[in-house]
N, C-alpha and C positions, 0 to 999 in steps of 0.2 A: 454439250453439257452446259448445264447454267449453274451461275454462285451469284449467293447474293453477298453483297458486297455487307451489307451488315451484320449478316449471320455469322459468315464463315465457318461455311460448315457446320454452325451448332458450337463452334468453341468457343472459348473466352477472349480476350485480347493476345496477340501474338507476345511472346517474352522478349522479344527484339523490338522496339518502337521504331525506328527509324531503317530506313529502306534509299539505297542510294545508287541510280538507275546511268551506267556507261549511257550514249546517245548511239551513236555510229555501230549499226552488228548487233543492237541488245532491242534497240525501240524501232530505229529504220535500218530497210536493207539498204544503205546506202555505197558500203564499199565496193561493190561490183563498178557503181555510176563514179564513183573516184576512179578507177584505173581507169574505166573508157574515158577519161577526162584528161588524164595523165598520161596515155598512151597517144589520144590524138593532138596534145601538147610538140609530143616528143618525137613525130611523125613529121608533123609540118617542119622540124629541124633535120630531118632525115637521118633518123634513130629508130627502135624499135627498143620496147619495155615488152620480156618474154612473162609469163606466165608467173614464175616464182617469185615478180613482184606485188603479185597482191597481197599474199600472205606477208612480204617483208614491208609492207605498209600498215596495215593497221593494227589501228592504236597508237597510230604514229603521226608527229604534225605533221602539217606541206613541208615545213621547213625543213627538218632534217630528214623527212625522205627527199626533197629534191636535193641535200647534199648528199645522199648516197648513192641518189640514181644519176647526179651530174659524173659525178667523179668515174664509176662504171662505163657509161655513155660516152667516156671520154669531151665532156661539156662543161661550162662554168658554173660550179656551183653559184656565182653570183648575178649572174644572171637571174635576175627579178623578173623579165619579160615573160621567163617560162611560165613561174606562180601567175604573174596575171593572167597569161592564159587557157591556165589551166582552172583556173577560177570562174573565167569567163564560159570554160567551155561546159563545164560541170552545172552552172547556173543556168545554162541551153538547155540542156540534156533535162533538166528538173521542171523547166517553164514549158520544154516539149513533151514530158511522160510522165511527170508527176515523182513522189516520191514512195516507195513502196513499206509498208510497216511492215516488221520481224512477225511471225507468226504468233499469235499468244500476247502478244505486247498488250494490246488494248483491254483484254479482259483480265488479264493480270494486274495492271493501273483500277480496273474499274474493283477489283476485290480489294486492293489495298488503300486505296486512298480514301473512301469514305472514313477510316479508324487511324491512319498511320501518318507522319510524316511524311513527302516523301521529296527527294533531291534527285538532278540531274549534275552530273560530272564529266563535261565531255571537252576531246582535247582538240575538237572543230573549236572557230572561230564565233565569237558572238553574233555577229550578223546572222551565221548559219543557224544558229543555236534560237535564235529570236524567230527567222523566218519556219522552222521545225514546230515549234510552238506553237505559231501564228495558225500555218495549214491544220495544224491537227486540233487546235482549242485545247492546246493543254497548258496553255497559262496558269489557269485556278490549279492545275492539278500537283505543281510541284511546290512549295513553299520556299524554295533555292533551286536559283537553275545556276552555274557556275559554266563559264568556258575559259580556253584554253589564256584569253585576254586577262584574264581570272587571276592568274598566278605568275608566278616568277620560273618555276620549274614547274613542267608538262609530265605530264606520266612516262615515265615509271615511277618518278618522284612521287610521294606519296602526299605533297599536298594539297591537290584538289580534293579529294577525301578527308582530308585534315579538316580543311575549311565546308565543308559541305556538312560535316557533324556539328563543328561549330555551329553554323546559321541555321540546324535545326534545333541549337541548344544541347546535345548530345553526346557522349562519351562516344569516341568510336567503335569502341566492342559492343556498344548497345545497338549497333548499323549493319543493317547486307545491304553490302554492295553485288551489283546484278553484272556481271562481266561477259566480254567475249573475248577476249586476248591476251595471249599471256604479259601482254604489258602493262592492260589494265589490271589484271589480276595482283601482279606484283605490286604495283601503286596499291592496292585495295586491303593488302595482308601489312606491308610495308605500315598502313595505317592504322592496324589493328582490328579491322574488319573480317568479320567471315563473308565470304563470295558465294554465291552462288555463279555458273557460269554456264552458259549458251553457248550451244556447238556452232552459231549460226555459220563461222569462218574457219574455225578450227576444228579439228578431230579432238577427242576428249582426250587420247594422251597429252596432247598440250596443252591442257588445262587441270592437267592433274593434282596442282596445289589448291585447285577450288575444295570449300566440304562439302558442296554438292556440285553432278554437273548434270544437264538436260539437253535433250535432242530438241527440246519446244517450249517456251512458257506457257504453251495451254496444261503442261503438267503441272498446275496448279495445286493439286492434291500434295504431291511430293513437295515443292516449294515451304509451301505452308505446315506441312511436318517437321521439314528440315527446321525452320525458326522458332518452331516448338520445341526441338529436343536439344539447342545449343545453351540453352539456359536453366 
């Protein structure tokens, strides 16, 4: 199905102006390539990272998941050589397969941005944050890109979203933020934001403080209802 980005379906402007988009799980499938990055981190140490840490990852920085997966592992959290190479290896992984986009992402950006503000709030690192951009040409497309370098406190803390309203000039209840974890979600209400939220990692019970949640941004239809009837 196709939208035109100017139309929008025939309605008028959305009652929500501003739109403020997680990175990791909402725009790219990236968290799968984190844990292969992080497992074979913790491998060459002669460890093993089981399954239930993907989920206990995102939405979450290097930093404080390698303090929880040190102290588990029986390893030093201070131990910096891990993050570098886990950095290093994830950057392999990207330069040998590319990076893959959330389903729906791209034409959901192309409906909203011709009329709306729009911001990225992600709690990756700016390097990552810039080269995401860079592959996909969506410099023009966000007017605030914000990372994790960004702030003082990372999500759950609520102020990357704070400041994300700000630099679009914006109240934050005038904002959806576009989520997939329950830790951005809480960052995102925390700021007074309605969420919409993407199953991409989670089941939708764990996202049940979202006011909408979706199996796919190509639901488009329902999105664009949802920011009609919250105002």
């Amino acid at each position: 199905m196709s939208y035109s980005p100017n139309g929008l379906r025939g309605r008028n402007a959305l009652a929500v102006p501003g739109w403020v988009f997680d990175l990791d799980g909402v725009l790219i499938d990236s968290e799968p390539i984190h844990m292969r990055a992080w497992r074979e981190a913790v491998r060459r140490r002669g460890k093993t990272l089981g399954d239930k840490w993907l989920r206990i990852g995102i939405g979450m920085t290097d930093g404080k998941f390698w303090t929880l997966a040190a102290e588990a592992l029986g390893l030093s959290p201070s131990d910096s050589s891990v993050l570098a190479d886990k950095h290093a290896i994830f950057q392999e992984i990207l330069d040998r397969e590319g990076l893959p986009l959330v389903e729906g992402a791209t034409e959901l950006l192309a409906c909203l941005q011709p009329r709306y503000p729009l911001a990225v709030a992600t709690s990756s690192h700016r390097a990552f944050l810039e080269d995401v951009l860079q592959r996909n040409g969506w410099r023009s497309v966000f007017r605030i890109a914000l990372s994790r370098d960004d702030v003082e406190h990372p999500k759950p803390d609520s102020e990357i979203y704070l400041k994300a309203a700000a630099g679009l000039g914006l109240h934050p209840s005038d904002c959806i933020a576009v989520e997939d974890s329950p830790t951005g979600l809480e960052a995102a209400r925390a700021a007074g934001m309605r969420v919409v939220a993407v199953t991409t990692n989670f089941p939708a019970a764990r996202l049940d403080k979202a006011g909408l949640i979706v199996d796919s941004l190509r639901d488009i239809d329902r999105i664009l209802r949802f920011a009609y009837s919250i105002h």
